[in-house]
DSSP file (Angstrom, degrees, kcal/mol; ACC not computed):
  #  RESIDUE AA STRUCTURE BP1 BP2  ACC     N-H-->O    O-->H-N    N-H-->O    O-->H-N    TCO  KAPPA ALPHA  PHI   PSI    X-CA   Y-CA   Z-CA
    1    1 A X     >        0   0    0      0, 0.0     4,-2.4     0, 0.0     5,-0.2   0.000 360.0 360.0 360.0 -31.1    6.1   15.2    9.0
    2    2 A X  H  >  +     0   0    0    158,-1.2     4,-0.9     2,-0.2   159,-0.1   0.802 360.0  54.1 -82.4  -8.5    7.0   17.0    6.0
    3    3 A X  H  > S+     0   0    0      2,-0.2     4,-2.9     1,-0.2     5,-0.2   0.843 113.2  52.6 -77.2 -45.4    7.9   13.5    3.8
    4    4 A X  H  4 S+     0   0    0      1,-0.2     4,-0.2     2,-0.2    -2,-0.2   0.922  99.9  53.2 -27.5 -61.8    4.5   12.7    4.9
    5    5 A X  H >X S+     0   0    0     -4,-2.4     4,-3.4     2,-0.2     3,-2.1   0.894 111.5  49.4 -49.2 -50.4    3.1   15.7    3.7
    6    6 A X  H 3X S+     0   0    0     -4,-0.9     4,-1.3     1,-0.3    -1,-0.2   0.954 102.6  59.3 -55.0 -49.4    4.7   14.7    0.2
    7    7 A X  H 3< S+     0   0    0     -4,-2.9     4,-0.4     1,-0.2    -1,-0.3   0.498 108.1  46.3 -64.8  -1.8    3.5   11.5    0.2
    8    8 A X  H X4 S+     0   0    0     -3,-2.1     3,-0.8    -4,-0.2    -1,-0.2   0.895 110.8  48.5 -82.6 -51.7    0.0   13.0    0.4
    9    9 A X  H 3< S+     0   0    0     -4,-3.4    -2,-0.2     1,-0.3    -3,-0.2   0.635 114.8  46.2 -92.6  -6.7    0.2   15.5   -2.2
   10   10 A X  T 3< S+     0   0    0     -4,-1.3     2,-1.1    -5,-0.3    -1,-0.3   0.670 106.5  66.4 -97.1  -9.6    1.8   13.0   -4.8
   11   11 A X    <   +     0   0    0     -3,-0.8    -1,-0.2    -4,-0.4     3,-0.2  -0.846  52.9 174.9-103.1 110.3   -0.5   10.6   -4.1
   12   12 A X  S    S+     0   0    0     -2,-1.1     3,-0.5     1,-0.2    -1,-0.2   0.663  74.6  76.5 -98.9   5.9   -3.7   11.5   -5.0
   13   13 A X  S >  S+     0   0    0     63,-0.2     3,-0.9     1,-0.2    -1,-0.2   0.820 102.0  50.2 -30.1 -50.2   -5.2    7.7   -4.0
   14   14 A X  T 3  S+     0   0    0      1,-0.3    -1,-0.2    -6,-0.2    -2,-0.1   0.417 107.1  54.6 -84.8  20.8   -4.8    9.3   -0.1
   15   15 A X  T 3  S+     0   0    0     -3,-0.5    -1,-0.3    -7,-0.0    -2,-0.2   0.380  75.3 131.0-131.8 -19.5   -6.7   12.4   -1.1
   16   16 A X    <   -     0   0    0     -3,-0.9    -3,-0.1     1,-0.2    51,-0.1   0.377  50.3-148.8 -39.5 147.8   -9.9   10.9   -2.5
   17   17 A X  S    S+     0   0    0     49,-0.6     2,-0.2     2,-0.1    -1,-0.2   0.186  77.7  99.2-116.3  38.7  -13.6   12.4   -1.2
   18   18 A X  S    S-     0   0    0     47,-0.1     2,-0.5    49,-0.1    48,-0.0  -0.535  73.3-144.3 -77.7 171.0  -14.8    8.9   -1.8
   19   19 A X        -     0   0    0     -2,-0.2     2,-0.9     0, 0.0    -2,-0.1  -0.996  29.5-102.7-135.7 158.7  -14.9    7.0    1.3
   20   20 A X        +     0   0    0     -2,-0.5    -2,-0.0     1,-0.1     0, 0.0  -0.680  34.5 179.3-120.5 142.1  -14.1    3.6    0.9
   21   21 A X        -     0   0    0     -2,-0.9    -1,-0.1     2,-0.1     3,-0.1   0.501  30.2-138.7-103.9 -28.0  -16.4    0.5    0.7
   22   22 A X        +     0   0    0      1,-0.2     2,-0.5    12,-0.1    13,-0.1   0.529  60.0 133.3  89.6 -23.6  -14.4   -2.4    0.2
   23   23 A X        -     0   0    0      1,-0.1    -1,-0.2    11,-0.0    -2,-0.1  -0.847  64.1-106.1-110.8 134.7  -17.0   -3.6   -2.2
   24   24 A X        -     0   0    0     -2,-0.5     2,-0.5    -3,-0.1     7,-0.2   0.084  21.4-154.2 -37.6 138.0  -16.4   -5.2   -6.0
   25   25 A X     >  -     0   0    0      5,-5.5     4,-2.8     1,-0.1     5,-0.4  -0.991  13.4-175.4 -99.9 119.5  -17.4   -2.5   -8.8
   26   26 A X  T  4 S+     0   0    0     -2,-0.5    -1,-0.1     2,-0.2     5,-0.0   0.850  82.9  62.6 -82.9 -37.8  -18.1   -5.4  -11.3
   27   27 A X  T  4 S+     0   0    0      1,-0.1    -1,-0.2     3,-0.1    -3,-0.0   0.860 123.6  22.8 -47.4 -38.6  -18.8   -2.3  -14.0
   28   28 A X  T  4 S-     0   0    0      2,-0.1    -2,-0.2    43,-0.1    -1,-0.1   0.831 102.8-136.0 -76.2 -80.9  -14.7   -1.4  -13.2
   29   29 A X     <  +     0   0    0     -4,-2.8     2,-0.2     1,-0.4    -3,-0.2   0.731  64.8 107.5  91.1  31.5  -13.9   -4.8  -12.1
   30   30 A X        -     0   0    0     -5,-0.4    -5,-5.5    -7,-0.1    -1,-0.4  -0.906  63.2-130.5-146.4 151.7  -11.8   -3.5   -9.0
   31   31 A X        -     0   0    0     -2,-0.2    33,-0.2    -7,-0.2    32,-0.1  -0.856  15.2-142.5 -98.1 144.6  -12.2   -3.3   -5.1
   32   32 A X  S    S+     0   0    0     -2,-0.3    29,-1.4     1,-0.2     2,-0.4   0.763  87.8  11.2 -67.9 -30.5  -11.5    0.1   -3.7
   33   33 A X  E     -A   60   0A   0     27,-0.2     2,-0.4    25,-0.0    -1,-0.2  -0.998  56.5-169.9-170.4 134.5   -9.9   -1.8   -0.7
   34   34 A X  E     -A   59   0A   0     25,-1.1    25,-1.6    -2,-0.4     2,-0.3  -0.970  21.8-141.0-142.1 116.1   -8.8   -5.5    0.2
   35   35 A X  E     -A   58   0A   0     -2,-0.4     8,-2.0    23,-0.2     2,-0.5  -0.682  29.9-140.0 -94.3 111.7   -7.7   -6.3    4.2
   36   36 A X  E     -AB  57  42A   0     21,-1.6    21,-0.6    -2,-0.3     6,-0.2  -0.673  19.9-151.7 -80.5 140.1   -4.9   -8.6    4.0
   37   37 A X    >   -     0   0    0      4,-3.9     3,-1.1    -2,-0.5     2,-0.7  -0.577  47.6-104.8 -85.1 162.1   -3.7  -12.0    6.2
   38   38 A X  T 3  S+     0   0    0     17,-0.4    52,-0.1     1,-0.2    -1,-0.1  -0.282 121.2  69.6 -68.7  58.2    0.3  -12.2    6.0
   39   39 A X  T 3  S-     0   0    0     -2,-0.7    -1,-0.2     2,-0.3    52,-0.1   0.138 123.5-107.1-138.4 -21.1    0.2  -15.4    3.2
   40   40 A X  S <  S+     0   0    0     -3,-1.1    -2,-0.1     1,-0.5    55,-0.1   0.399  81.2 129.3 101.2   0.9   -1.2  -12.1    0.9
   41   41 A X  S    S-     0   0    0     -5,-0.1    -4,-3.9     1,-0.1    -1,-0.5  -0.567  74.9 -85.0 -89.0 178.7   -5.2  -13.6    0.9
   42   42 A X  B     -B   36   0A   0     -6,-0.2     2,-0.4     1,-0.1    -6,-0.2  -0.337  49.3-109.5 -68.6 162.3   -8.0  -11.8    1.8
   43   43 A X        -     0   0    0     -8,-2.0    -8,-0.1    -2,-0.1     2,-0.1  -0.699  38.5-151.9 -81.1 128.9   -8.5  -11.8    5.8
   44   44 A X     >  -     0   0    0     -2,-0.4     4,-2.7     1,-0.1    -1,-0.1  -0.362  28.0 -92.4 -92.2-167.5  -11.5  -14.0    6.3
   45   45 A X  H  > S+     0   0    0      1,-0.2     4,-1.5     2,-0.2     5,-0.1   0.889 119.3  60.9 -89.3 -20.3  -13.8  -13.5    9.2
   46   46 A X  H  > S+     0   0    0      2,-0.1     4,-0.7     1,-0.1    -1,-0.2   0.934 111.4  43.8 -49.1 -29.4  -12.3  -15.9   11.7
   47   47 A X  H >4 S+     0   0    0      2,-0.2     3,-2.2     1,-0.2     6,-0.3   0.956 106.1  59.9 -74.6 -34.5   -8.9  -13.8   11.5
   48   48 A X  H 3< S+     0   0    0     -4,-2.7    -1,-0.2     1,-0.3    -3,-0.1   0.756 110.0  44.2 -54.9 -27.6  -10.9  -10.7   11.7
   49   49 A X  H 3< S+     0   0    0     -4,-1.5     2,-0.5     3,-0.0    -1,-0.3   0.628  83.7 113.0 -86.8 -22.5  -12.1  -12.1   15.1
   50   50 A X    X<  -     0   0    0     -3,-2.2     3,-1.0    -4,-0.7    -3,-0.0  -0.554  55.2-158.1 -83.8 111.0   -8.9  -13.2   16.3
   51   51 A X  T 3  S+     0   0    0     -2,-0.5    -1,-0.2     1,-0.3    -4,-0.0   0.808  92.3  60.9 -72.4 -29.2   -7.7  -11.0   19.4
   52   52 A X  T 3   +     0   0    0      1,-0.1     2,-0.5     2,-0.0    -1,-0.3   0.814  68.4 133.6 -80.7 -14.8   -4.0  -12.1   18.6
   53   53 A X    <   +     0   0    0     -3,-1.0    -1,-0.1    -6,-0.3    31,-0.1  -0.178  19.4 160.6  61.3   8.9   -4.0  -10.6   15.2
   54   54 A X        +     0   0    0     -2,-0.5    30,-3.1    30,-0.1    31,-0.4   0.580  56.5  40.3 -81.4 -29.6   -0.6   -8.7   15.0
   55   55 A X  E     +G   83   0B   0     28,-0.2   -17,-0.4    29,-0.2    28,-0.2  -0.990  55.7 143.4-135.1 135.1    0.0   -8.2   11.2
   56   56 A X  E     -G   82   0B   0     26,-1.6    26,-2.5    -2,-0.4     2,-0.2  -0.858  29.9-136.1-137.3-178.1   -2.1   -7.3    8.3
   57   57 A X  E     -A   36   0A   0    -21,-0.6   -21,-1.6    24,-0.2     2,-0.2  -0.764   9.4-143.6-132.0 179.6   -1.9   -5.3    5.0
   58   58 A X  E     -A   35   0A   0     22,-0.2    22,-2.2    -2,-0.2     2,-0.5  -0.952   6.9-154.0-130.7 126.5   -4.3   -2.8    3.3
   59   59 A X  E     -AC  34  79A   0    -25,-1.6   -25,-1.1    20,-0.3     2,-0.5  -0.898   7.0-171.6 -84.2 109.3   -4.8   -2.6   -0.6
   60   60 A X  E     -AC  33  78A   0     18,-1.2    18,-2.9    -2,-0.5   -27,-0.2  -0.884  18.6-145.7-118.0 109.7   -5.9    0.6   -1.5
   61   61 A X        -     0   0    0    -29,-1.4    16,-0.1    -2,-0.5    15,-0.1  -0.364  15.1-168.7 -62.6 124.4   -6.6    0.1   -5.1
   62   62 A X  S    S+     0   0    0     13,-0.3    13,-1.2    11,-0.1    12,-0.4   0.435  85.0  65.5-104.4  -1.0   -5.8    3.4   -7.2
   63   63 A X  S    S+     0   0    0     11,-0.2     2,-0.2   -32,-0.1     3,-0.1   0.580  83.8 101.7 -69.4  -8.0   -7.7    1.7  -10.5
   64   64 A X  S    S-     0   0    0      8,-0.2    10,-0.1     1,-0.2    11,-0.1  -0.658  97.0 -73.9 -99.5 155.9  -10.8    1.9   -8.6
   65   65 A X        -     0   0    0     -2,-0.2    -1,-0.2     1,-0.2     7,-0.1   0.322  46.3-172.8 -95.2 140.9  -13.4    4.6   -9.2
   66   66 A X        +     0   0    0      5,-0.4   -49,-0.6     3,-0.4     2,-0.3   0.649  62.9  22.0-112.7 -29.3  -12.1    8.2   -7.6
   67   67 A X  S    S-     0   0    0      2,-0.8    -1,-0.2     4,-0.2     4,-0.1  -0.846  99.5 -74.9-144.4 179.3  -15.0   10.2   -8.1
   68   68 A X  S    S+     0   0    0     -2,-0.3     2,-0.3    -3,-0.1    -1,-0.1   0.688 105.1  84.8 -47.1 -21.4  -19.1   10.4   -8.6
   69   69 A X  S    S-     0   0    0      2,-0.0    -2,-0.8     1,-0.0     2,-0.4  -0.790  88.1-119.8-100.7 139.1  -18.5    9.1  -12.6
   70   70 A X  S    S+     0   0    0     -2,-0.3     2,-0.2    -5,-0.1    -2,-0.1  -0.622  71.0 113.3 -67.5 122.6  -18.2    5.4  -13.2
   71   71 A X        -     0   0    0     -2,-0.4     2,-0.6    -4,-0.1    -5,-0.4  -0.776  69.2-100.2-177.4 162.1  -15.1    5.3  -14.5
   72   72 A X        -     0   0    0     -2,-0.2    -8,-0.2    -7,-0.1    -9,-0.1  -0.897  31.7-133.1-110.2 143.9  -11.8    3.9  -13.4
   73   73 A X        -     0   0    0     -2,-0.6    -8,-0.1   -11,-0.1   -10,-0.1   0.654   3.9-143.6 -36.4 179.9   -9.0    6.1  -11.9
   74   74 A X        +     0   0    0    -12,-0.4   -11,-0.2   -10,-0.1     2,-0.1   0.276  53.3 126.2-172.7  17.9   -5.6    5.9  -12.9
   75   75 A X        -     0   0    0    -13,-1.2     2,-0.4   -11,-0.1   -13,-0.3   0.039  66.5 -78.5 -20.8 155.4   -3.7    6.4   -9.3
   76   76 A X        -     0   0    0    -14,-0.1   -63,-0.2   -15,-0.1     2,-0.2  -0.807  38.9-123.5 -88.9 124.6   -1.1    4.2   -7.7
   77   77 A X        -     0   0    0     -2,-0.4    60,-1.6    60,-0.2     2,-0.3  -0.442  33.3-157.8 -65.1 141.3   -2.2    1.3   -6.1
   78   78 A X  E     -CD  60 136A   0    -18,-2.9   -18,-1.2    58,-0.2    58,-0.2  -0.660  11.6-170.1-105.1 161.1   -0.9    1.4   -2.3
   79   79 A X  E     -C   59   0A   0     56,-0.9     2,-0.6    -2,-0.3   -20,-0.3  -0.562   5.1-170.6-152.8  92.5   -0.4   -1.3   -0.1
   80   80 A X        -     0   0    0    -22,-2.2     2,-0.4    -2,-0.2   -22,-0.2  -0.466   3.7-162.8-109.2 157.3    0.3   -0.8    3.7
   81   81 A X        -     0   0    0     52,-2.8     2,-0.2    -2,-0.6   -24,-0.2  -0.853   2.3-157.1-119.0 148.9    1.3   -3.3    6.0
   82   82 A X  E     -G   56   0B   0    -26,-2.5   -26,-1.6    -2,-0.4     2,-0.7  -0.971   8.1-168.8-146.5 138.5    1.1   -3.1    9.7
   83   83 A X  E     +G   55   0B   0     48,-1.5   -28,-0.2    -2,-0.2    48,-0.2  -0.797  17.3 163.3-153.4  87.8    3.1   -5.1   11.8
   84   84 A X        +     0   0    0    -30,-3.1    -1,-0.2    -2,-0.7   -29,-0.2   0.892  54.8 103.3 -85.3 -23.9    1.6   -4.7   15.8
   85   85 A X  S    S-     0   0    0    -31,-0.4    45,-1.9     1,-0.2    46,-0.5  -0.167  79.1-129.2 -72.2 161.3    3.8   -8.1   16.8
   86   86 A X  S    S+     0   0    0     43,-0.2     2,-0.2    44,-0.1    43,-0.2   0.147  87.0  50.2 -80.5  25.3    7.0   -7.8   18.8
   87   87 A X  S    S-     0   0    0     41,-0.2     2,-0.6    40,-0.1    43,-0.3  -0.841  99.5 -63.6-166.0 166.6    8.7   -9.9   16.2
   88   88 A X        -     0   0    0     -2,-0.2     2,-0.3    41,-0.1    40,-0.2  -0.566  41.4-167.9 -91.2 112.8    9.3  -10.6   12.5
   89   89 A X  E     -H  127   0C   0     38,-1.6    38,-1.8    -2,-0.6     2,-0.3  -0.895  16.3-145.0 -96.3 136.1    6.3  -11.4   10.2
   90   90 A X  E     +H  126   0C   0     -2,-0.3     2,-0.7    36,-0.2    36,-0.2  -0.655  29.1 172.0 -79.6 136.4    6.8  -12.7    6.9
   91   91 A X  E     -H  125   0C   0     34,-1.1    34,-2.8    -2,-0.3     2,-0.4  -0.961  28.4-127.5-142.8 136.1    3.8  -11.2    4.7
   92   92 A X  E     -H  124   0C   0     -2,-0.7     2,-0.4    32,-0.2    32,-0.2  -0.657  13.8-119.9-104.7 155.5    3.8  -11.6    1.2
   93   93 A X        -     0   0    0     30,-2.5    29,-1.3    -2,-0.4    30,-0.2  -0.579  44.8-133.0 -81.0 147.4    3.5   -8.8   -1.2
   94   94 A X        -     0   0    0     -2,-0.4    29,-0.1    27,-0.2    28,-0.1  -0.363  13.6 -99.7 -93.6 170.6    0.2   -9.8   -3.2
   95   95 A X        -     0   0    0     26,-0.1     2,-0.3    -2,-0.1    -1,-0.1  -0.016  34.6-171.2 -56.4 152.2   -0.5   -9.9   -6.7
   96   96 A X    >   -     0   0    0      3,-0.1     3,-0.5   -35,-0.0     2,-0.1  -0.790  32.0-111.7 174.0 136.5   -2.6   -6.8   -8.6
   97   97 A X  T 3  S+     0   0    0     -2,-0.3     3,-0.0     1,-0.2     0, 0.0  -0.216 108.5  24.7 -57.5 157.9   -3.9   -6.9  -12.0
   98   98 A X  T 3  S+     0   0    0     -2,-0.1     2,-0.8     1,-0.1    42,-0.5   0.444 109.1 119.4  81.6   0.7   -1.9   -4.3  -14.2
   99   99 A X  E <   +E  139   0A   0     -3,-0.5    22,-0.4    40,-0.2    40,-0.2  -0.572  29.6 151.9-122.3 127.0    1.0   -4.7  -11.6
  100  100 A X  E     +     0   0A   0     38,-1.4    21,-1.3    -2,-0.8     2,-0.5   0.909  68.4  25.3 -93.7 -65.2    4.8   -5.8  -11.3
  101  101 A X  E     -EF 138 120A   0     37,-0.8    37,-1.3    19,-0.2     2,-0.5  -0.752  55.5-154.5-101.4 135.8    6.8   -4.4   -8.8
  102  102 A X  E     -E  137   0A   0     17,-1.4     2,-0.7    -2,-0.5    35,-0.2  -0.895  20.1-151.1-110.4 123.1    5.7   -2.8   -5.5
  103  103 A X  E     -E  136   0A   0     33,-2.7    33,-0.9    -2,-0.5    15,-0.2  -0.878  18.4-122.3-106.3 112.4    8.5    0.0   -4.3
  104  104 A X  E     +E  135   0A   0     -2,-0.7    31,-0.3    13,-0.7     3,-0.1  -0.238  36.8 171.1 -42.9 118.8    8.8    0.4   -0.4
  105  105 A X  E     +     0   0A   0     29,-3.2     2,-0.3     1,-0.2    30,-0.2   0.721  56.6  20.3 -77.4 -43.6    8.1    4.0    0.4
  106  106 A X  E     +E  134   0A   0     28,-1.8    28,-1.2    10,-0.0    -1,-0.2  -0.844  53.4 169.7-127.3 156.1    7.9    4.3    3.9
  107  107 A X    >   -     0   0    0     -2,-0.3     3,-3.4    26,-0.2    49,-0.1  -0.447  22.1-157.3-136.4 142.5    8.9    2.3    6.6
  108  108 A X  T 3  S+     0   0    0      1,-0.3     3,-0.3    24,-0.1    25,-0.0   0.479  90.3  57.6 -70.9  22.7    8.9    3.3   10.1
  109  109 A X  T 3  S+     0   0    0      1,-0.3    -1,-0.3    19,-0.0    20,-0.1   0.168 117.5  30.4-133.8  18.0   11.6    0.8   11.3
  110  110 A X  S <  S+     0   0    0     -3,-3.4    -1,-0.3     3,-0.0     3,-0.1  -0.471  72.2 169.5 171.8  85.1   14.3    2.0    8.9
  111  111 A X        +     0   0    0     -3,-0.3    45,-0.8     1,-0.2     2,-0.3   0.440  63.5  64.8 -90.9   5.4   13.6    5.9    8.3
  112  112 A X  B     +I  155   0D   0     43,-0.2    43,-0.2    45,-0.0     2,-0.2  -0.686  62.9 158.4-132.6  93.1   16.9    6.7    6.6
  113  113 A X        -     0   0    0     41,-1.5    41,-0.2    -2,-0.3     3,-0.1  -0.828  34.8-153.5-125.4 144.2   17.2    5.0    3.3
  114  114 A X  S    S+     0   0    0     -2,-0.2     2,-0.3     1,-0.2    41,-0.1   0.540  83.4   9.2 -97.0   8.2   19.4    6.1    0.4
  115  115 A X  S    S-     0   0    0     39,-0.2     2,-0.6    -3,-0.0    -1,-0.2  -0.979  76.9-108.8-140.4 173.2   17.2    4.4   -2.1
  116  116 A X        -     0   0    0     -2,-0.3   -11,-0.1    34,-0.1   -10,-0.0  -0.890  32.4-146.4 -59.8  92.0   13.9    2.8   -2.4
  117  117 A X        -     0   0    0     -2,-0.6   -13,-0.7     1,-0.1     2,-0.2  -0.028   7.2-147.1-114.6 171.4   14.0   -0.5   -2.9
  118  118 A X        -     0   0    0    -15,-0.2     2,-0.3    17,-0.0   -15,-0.2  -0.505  12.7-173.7-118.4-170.9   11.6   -2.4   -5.0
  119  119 A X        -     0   0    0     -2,-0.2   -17,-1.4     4,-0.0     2,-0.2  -0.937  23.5-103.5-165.8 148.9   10.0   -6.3   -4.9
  120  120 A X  B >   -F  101   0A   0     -2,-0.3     3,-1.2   -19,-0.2   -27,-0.3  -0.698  34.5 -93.3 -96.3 178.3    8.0   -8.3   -6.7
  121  121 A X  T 3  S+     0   0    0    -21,-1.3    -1,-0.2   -22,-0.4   -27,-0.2  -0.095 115.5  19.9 -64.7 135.7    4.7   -9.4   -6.6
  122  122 A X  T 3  S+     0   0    0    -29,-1.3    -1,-0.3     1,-0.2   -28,-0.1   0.518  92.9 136.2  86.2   2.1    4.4  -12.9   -4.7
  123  123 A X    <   -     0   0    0     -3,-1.2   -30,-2.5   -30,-0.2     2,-0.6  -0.324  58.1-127.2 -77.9 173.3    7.7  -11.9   -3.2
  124  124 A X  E     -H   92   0C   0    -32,-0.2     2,-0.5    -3,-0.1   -32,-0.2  -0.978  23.3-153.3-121.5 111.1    7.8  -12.6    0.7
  125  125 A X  E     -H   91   0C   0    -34,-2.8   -34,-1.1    -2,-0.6   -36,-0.0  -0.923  15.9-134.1 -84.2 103.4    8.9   -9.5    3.0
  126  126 A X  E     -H   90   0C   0     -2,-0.5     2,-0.6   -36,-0.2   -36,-0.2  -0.249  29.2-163.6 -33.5 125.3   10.5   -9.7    6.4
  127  127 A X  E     -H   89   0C   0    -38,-1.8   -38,-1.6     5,-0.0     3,-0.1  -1.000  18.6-128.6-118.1 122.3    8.2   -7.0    8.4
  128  128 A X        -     0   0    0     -2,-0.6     3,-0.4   -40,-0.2   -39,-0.3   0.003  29.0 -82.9 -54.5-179.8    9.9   -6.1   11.4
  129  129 A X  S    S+     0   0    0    -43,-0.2   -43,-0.2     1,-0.2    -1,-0.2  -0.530 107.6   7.4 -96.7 136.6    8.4   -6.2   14.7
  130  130 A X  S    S+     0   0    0    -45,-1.9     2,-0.4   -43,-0.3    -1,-0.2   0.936 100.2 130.5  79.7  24.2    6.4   -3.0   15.6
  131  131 A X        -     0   0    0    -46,-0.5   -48,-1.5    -3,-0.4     2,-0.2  -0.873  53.9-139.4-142.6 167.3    6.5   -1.4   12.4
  132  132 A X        -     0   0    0     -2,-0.4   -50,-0.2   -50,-0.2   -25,-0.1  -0.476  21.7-177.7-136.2  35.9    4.6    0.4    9.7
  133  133 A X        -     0   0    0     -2,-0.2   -52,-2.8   -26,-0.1     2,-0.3   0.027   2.7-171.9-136.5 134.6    5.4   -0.3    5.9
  134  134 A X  E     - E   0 106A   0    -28,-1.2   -29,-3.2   -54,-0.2   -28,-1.8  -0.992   8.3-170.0-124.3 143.5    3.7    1.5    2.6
  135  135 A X  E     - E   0 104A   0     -2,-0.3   -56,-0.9   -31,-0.3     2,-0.5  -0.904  20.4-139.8-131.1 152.6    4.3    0.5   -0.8
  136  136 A X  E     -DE  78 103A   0    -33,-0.9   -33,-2.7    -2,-0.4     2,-0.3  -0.968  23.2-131.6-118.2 123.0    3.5    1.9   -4.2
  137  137 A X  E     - E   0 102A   0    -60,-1.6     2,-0.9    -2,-0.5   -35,-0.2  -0.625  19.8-144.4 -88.0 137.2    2.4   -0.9   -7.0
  138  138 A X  E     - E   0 101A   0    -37,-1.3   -38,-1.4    -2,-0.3   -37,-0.8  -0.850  23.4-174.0-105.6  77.7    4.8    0.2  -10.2
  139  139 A X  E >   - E   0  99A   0     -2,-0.9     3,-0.8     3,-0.2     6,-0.2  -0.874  25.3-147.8 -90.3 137.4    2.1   -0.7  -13.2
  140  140 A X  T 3  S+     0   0    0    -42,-0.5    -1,-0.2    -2,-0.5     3,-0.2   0.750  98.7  55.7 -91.9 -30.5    3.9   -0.3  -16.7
  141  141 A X  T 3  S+     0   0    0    -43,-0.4     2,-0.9     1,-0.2     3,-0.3   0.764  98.5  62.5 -68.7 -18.0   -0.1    1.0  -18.3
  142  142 A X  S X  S+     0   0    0     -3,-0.8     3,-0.8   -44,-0.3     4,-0.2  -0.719  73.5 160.8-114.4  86.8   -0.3    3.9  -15.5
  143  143 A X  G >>  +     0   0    0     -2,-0.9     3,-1.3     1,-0.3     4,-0.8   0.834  62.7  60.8 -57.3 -52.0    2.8    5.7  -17.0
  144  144 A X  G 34 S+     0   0    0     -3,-0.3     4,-0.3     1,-0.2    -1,-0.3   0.539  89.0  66.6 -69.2  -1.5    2.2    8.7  -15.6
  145  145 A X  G <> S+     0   0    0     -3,-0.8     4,-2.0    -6,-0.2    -1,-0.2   0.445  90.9  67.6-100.7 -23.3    2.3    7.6  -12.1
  146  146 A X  H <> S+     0   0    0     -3,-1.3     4,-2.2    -4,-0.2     5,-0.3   0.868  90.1  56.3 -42.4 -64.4    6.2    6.7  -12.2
  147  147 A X  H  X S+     0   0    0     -4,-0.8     4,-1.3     2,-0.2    -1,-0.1   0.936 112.8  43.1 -55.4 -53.3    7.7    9.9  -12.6
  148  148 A X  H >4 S+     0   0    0     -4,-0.3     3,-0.9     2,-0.2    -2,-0.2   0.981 111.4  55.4 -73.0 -59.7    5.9   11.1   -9.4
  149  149 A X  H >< S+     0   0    0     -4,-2.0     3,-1.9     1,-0.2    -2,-0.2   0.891 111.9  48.2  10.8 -98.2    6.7    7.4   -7.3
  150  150 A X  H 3< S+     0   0    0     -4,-2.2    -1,-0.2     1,-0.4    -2,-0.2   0.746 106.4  50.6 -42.7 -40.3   10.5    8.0   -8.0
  151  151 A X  T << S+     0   0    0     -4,-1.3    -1,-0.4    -3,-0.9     2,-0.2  -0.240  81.1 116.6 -95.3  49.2   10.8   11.7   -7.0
  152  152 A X  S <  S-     0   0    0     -3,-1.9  -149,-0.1     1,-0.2    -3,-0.0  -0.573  83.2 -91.8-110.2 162.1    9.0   10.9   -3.3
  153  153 A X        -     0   0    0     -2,-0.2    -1,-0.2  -150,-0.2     3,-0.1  -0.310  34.2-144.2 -82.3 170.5   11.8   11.7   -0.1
  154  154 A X  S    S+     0   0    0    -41,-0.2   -41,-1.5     1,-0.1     2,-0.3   0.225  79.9  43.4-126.9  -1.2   13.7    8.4    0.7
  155  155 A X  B     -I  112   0D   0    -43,-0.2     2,-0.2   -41,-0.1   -43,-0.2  -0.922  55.1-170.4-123.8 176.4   13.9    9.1    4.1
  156  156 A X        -     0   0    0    -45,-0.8     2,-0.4    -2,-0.3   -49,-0.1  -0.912  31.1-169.9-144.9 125.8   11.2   10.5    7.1
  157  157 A X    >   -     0   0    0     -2,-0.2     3,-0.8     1,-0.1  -154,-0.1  -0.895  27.3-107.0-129.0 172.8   13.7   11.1   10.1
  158  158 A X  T 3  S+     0   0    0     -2,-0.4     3,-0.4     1,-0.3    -1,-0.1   0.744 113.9  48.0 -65.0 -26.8   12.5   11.9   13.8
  159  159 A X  T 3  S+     0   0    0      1,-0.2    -1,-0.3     2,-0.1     0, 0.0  -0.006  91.1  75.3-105.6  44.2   13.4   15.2   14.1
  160  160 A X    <         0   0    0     -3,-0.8  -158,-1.2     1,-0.2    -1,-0.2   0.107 360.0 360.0-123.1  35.0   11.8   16.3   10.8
  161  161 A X              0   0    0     -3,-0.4    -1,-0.2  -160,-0.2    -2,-0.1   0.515 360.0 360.0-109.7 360.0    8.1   15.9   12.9
């Protein structure tokens, strides 16, 4: 619980008092939030209907607008995948303006890591069955976002809840 806790307070994306809408700011030129299929598109509404369903991701955009002034944010984009089938989905990691690498942070299906590892964009991730995944978008313009990324715990273990 307490590498949780870290990931909160260094991410200040999961801390917003926006609530989030899902809908383009064309003034910005960002979605707060984009529901993934595994192939990395957006989910249309047949999947969205579809009672088998097992894997999708969430984009929570940290360029998009943080507070009551238009203006855009300057946060780490997140991306978490969740993975309800009993079995391995390939889900690729998508594409983001301003963005190269996305570095696994979390995942609940391999809680003792001695590093992070990174991926690129369009790269294809095995998601295990049953399992929970967050990632942090590495953009080389939001500099300042790095330092904090890199010093986040590299494991979450069971008895640490």
């Amino acid at each position: 619980m307490r590498n949780l806790t870290t990931l909160r307070h260094r991410l200040p994306v999961l801390r917003r008092g926006r609530f989030l809408t899902g809908e383009y700011n064309e003034a910005l030129e960002v979605t707060d939030t984009r529901w993934l299929s595994p192939d990395g598109s957006d989910l249309t509404q047949e999947q969205w209907d579809d009672p088998n369903m097992r894997c999708f991701g969430l984009v929570i955009d940290g360029r998009a607008q943080a507070s009551g002034i238009r203006r855009p944010a300057l946060d780490a984009t997140l991306l978490l995948v969740l993975n309800a089938h009993h079995d391995v989905v390939n889900f690729k990691l998508p594409d983001i303006p301003e963005g190269d690498n996305w570095t696994c942070l979390l995942y609940t299906n391999m809680p003792v890591r001695t590093e992070l590892p990174q991926f690129g964009t369009g790269d294809s991730y095995q998601v295990t069955g049953r399992s929970l995944l967050l990632f942090a978008l590495e953009a080389p313009s939001r500099a300042t976002q790095l330092p904090s990324i890199r010093k986040l715990p590299v494991h979450v273990t069971s008895d640490q809840r």
